[in-house]
N, CA and C atoms as an extended XYZ file, in Angstrom:
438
Properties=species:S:1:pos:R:3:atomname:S:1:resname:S:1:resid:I:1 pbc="F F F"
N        33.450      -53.822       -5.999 N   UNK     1
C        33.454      -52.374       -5.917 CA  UNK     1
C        32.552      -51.944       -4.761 C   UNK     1
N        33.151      -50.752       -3.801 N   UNK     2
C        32.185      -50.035       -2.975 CA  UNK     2
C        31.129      -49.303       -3.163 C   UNK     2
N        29.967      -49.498       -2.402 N   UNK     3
C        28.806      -48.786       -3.095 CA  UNK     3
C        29.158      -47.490       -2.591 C   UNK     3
N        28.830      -46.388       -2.896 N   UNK     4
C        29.506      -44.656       -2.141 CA  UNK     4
C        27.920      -44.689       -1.404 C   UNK     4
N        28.643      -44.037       -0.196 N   UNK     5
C        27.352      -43.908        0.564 CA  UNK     5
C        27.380      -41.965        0.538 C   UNK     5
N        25.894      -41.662       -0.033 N   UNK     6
C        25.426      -40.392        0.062 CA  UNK     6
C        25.302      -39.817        1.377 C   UNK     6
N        25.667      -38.284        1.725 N   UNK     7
C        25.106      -37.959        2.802 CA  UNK     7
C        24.536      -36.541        2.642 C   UNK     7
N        23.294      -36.391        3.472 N   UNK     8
C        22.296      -35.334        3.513 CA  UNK     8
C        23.546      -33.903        3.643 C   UNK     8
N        22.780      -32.846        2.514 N   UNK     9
C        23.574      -31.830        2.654 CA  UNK     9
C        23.249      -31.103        3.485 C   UNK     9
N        23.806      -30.037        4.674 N   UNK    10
C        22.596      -29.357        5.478 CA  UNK    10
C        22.442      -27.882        4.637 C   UNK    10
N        21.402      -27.787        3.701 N   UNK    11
C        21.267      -26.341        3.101 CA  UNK    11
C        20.969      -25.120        4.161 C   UNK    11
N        20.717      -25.541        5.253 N   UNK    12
C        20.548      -24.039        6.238 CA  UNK    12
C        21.783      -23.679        6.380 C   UNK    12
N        22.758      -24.849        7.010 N   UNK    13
C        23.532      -24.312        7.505 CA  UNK    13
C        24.661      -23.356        6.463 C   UNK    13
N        24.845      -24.041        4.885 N   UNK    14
C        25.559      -23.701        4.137 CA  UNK    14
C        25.252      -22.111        3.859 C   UNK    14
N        23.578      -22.074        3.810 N   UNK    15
C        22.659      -20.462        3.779 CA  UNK    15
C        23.353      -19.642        4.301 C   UNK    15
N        23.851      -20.310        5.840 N   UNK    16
C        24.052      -18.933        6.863 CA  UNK    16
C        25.241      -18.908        6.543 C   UNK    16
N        26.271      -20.104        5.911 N   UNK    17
C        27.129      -19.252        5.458 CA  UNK    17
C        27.684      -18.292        4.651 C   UNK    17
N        26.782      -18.416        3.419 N   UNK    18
C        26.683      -17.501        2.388 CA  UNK    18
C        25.985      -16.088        2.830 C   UNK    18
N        25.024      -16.713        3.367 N   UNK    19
C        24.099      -15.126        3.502 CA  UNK    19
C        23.990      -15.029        5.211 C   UNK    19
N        24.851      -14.431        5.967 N   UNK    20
C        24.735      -14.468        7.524 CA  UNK    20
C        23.488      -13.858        7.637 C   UNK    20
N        23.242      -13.070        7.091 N   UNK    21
C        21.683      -12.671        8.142 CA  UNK    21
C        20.291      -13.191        7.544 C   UNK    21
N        20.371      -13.984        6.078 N   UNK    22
C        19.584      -14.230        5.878 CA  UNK    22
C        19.179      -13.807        4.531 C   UNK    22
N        19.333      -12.489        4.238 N   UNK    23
C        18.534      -12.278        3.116 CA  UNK    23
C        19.685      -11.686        2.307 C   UNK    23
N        19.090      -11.650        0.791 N   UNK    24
C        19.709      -11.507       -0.374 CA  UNK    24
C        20.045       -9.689       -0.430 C   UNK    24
N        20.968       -9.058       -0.487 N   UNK    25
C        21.145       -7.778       -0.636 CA  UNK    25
C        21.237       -7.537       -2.413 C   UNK    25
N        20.095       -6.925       -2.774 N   UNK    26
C        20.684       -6.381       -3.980 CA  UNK    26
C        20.787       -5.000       -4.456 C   UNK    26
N        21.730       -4.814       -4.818 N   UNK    27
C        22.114       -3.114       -5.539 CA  UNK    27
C        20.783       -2.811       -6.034 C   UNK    27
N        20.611       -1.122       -5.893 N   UNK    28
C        19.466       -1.117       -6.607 CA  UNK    28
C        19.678       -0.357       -7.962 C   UNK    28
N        18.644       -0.406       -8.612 N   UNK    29
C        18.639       -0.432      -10.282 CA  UNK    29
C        18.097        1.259      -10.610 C   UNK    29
N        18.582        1.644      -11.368 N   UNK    30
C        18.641        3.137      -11.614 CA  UNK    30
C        17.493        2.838      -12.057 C   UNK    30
N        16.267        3.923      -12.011 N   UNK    31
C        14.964        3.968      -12.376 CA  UNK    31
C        14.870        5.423      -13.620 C   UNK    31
N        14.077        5.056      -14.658 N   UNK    32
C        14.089        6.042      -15.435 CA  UNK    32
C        13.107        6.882      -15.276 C   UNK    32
N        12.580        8.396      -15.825 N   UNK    33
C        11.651        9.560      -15.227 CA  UNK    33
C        10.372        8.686      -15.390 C   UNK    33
N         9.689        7.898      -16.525 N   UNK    34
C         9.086        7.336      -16.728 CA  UNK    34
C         8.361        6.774      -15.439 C   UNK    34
N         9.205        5.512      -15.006 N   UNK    35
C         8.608        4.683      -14.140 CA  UNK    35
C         9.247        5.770      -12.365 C   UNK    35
N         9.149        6.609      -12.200 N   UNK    36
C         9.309        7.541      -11.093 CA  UNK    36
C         7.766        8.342      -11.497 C   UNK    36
N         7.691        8.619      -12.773 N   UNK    37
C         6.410        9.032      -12.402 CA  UNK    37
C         5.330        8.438      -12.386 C   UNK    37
N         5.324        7.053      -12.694 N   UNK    38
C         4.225        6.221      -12.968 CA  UNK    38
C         4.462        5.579      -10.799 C   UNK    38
N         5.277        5.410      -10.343 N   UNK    39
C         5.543        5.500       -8.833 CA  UNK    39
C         4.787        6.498       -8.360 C   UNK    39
N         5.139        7.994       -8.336 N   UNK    40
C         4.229        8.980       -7.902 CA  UNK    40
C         2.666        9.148       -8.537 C   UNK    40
N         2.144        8.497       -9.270 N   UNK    41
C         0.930        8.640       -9.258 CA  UNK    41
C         0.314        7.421       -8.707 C   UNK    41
N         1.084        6.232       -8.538 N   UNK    42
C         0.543        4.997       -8.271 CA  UNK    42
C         0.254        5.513       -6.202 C   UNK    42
N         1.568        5.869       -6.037 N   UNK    43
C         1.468        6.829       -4.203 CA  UNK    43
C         0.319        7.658       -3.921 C   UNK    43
N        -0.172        8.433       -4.761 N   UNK    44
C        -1.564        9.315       -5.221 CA  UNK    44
C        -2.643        8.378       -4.974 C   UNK    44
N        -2.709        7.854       -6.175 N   UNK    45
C        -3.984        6.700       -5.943 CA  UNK    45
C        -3.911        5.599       -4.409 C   UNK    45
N        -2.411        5.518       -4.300 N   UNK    46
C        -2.946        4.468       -3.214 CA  UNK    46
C        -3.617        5.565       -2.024 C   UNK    46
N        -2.998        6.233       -1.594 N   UNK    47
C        -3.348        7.598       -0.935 CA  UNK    47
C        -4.856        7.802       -0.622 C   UNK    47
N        -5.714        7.856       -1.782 N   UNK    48
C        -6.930        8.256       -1.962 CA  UNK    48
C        -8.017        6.938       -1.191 C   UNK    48
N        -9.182        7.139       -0.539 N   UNK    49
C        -9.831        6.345       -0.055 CA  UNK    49
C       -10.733        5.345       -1.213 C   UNK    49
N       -11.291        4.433       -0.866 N   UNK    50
C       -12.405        3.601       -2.491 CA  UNK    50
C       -13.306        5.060       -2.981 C   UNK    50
N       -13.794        6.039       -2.072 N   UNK    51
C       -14.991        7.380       -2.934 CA  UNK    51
C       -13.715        7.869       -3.802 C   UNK    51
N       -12.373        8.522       -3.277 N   UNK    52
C       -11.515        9.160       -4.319 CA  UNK    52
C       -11.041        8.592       -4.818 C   UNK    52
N       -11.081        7.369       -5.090 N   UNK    53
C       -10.447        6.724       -6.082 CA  UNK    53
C       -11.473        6.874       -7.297 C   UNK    53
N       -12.616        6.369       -6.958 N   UNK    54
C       -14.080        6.441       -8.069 CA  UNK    54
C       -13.284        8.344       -8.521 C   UNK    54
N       -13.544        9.032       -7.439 N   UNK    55
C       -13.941       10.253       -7.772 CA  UNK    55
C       -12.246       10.626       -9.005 C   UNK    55
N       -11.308       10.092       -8.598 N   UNK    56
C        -9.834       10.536       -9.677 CA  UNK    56
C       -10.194        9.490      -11.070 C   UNK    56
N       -11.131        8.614      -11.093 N   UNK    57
C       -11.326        7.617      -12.310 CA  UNK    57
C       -11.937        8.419      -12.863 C   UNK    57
N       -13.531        9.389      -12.625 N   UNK    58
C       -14.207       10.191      -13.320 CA  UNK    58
C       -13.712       10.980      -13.659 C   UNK    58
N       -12.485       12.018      -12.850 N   UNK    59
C       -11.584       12.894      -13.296 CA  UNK    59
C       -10.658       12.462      -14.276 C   UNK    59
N       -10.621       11.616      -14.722 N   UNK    60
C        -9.652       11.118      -15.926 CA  UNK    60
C       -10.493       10.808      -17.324 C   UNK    60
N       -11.382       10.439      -16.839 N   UNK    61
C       -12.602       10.221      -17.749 CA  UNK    61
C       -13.054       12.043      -18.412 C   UNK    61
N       -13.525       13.256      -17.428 N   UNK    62
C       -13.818       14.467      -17.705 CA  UNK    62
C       -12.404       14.635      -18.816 C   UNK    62
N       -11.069       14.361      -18.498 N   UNK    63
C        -9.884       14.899      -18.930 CA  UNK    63
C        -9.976       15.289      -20.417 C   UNK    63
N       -10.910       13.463      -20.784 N   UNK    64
C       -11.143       13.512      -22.581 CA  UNK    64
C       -11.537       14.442      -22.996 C   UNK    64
N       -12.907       14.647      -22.181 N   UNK    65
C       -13.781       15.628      -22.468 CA  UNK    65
C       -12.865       17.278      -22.809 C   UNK    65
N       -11.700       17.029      -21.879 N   UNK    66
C       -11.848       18.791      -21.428 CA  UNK    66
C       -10.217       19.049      -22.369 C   UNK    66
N       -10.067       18.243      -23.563 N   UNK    67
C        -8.912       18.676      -24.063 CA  UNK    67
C        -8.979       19.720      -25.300 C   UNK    67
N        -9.858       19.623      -25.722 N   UNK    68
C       -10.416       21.150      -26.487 CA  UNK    68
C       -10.685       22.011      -25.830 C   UNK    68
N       -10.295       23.363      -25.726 N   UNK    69
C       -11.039       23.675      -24.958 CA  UNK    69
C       -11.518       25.102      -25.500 C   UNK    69
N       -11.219       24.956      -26.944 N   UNK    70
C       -12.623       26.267      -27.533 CA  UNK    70
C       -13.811       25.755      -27.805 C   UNK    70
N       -13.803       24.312      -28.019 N   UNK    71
C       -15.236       23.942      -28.198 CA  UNK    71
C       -16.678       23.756      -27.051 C   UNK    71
N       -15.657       23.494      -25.996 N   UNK    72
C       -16.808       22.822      -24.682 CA  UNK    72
C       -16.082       23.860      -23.676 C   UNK    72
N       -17.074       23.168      -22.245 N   UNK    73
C       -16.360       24.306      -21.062 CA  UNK    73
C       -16.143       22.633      -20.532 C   UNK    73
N       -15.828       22.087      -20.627 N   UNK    74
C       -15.879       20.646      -19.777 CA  UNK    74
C       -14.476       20.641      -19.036 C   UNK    74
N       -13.462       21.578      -19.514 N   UNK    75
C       -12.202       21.977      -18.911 CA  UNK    75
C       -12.299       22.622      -17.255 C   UNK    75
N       -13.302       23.134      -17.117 N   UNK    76
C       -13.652       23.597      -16.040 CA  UNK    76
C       -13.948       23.528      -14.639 C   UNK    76
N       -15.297       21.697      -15.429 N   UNK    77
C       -15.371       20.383      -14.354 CA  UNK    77
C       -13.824       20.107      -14.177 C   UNK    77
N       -13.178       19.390      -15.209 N   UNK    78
C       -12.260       19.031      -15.032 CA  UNK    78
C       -10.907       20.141      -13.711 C   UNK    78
N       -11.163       21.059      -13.524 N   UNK    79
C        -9.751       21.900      -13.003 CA  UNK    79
C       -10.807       21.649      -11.779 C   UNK    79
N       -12.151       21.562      -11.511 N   UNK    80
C       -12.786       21.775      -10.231 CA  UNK    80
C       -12.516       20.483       -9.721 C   UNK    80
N       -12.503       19.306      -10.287 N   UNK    81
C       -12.158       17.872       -9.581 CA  UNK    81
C       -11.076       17.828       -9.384 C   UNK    81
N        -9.876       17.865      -10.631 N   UNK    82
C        -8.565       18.037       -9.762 CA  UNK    82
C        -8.383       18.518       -8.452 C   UNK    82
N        -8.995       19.788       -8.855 N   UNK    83
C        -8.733       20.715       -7.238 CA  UNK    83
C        -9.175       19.856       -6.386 C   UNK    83
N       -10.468       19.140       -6.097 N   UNK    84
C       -10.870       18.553       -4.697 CA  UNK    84
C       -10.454       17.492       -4.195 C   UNK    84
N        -9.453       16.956       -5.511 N   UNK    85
C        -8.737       15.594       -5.319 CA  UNK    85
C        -7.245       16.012       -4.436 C   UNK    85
N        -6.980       17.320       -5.115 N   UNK    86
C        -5.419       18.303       -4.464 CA  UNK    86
C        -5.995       18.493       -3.128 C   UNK    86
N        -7.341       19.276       -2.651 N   UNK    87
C        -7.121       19.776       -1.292 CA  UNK    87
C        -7.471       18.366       -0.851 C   UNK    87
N        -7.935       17.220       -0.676 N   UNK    88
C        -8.355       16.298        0.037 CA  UNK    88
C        -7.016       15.802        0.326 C   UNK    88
N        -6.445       15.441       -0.449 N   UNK    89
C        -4.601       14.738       -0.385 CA  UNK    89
C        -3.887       16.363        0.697 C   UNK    89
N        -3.819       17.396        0.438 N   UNK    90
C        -3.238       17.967        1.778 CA  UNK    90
C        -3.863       17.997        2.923 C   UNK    90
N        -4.901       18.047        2.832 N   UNK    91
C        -6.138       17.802        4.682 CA  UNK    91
C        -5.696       16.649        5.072 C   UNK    91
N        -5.403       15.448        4.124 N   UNK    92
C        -5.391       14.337        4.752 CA  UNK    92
C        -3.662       14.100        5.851 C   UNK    92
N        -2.825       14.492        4.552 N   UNK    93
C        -1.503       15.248        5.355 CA  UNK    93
C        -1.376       15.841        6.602 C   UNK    93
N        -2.652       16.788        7.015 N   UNK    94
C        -2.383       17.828        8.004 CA  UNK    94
C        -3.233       16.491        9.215 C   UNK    94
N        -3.775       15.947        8.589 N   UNK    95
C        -4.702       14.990        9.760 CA  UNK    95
C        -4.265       13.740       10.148 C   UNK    95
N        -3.205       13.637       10.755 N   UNK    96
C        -2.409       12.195       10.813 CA  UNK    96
C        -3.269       11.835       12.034 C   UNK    96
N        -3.065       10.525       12.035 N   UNK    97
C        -3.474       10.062       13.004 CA  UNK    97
C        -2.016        9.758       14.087 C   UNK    97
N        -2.191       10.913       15.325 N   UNK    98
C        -0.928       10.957       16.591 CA  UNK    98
C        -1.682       10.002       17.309 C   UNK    98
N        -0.888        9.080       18.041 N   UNK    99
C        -0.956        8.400       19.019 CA  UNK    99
C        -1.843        6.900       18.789 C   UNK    99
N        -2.194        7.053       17.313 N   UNK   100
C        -3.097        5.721       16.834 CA  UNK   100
C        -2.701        4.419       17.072 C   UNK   100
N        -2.392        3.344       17.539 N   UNK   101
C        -1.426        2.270       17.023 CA  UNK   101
C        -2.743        1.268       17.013 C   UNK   101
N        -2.237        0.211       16.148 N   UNK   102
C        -3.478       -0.819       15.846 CA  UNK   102
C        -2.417       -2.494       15.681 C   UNK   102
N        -3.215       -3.016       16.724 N   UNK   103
C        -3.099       -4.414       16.838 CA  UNK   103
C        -3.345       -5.335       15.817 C   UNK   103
N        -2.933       -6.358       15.192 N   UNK   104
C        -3.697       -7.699       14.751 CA  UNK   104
C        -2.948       -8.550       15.309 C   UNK   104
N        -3.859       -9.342       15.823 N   UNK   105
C        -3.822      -10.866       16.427 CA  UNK   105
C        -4.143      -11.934       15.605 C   UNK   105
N        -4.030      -13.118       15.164 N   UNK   106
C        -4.009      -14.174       14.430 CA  UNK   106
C        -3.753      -15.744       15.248 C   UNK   106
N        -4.456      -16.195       14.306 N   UNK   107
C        -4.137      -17.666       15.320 CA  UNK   107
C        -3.021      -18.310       14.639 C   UNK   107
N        -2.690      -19.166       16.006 N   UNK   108
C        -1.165      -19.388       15.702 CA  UNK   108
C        -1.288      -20.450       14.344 C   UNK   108
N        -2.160      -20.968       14.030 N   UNK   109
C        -1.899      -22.057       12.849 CA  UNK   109
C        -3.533      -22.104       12.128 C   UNK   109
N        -3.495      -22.048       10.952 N   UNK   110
C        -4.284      -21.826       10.322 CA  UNK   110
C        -4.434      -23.340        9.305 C   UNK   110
N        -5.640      -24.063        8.864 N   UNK   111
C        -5.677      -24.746        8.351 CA  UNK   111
C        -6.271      -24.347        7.004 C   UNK   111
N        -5.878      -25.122        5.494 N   UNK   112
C        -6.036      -24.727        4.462 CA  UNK   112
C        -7.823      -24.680        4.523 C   UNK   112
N        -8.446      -23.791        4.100 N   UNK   113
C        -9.964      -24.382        3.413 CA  UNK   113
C       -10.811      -23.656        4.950 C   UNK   113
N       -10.264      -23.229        6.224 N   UNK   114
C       -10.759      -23.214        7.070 CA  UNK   114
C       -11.173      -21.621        7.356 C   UNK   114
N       -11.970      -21.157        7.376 N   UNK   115
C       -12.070      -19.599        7.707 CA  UNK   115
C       -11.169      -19.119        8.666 C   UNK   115
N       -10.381      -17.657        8.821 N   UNK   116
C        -9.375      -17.356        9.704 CA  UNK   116
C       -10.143      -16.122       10.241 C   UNK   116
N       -10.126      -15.785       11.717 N   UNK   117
C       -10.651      -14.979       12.165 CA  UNK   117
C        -9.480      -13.973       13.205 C   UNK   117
N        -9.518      -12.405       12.263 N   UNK   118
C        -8.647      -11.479       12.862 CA  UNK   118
C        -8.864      -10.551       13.996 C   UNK   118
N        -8.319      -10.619       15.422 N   UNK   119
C        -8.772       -9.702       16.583 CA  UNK   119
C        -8.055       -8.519       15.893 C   UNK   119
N        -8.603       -7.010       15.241 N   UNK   120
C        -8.513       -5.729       15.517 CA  UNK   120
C        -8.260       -5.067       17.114 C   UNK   120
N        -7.172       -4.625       17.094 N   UNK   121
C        -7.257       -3.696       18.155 CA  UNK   121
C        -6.486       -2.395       18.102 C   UNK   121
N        -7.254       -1.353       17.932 N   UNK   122
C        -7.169        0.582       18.280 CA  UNK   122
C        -6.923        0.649       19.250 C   UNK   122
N        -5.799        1.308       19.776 N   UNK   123
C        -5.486        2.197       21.119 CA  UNK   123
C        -5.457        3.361       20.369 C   UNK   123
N        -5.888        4.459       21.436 N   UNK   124
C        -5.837        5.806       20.713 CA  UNK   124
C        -5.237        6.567       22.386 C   UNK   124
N        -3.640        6.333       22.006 N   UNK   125
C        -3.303        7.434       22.990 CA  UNK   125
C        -3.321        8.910       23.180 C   UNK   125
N        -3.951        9.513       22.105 N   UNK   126
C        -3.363       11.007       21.645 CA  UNK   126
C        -4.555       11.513       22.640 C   UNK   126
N        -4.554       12.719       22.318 N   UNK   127
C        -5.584       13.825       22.942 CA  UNK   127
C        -6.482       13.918       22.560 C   UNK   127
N        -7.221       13.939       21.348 N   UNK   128
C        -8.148       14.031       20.398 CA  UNK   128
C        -8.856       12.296       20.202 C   UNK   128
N       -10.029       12.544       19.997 N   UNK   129
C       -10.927       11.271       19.987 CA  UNK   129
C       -11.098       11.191       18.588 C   UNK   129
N       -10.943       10.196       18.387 N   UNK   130
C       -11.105        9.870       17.105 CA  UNK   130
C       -12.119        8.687       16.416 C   UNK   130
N       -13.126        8.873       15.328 N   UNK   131
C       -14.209        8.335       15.072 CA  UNK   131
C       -14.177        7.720       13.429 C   UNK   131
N       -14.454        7.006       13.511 N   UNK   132
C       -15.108        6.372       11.747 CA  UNK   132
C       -13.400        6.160       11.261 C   UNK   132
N       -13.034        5.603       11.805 N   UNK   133
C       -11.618        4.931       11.126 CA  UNK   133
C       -11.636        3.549        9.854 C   UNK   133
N       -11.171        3.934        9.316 N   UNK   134
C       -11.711        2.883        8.061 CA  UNK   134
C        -9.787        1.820        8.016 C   UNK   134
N       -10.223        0.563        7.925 N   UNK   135
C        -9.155       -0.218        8.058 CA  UNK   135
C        -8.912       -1.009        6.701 C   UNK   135
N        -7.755       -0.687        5.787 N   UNK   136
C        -8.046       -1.506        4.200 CA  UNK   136
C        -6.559       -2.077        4.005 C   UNK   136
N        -6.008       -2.847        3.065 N   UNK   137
C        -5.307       -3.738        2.995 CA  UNK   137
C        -4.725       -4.811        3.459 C   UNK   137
N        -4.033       -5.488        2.983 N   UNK   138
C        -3.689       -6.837        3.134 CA  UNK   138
C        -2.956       -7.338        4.925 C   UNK   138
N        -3.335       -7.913        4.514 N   UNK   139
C        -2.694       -8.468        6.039 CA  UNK   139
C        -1.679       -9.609        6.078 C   UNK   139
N        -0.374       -8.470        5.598 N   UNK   140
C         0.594       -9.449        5.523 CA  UNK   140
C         2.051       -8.941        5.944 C   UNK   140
N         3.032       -9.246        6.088 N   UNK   141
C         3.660       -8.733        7.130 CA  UNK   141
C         4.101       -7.395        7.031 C   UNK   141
N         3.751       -5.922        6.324 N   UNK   142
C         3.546       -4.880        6.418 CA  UNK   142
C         2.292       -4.472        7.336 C   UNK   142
N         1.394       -4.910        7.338 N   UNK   143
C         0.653       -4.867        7.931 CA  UNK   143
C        -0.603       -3.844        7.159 C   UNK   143
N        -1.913       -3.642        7.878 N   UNK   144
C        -2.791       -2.814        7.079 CA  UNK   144
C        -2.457       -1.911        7.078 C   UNK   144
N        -3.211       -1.021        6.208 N   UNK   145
C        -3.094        0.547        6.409 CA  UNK   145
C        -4.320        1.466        7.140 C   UNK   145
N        -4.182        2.211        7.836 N   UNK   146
C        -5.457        2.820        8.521 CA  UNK   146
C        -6.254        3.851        7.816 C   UNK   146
């Protein structure tokens, strides 16, 4: 009897035939009011800097406080923090940063266990000078946020 001789499958190539460009398209999934609003407050918080974030945690914390509200005035704090959490989220709206763009550079190969060191770079083409820019999240192929 013949032994069958195996041969290597090529899975890329079969990939590109299934999926020509590469990636998986999927329909998207009807979302219920629930998780749309648990989305819009999660957009809120990301929104807010590390002080307003502290500062919307204490405002949730006052909330307990301020749900009676013939017994205490603690309803009061509470409508005054909301408010500064509301106008800070539209100032921040009206204050985009025009003409900002920001670089990261990376080295081309990174070894496990080894510290990685990121070149930052700000161009600020706009008209207006701009100061105390704070740089936070991940660095991954979305890139940070400014």
């Amino acid at each position: 009897m013949k032994a069958r001789r195996w041969t290597r499958i090529d899975w890329a190539r079969l990939n590109y035939i299934l999926l020509p460009d590469g990636r998986v398209e999927q329909e998207p999934r009807p979302r219920g009011a629930g998780v749309r609003a648990l989305g819009a407050l999660y957009g809120i918080y990301d929104a807010l800097t590390e002080e307003g974030r502290v500062a919307c945690l204490v405002t949730l914390l006052v909330a307990f406080g301020a749900v009676d509200i013939r017994q205490s005035d603690v309803y009061v704090l509470f409508s005054v923090l909301v408010s500064l959490i509301y106008a800070s989220l539209v100032v921040s709206r009206l204050t985009k940063l025009d003409g900002v763009t920001l670089t990261v550079e990376t080295p081309r190969r990174v070894t496990v266990g080894e510290p990685i060191t990121f070149t930052l770079r700000c161009k600020n083409a706009g008209d207006r000078d701009r100061h105390g820019l704070r740089i936070r999240g991940k660095f991954d192929r979305g890139g940070p946020a400014i």
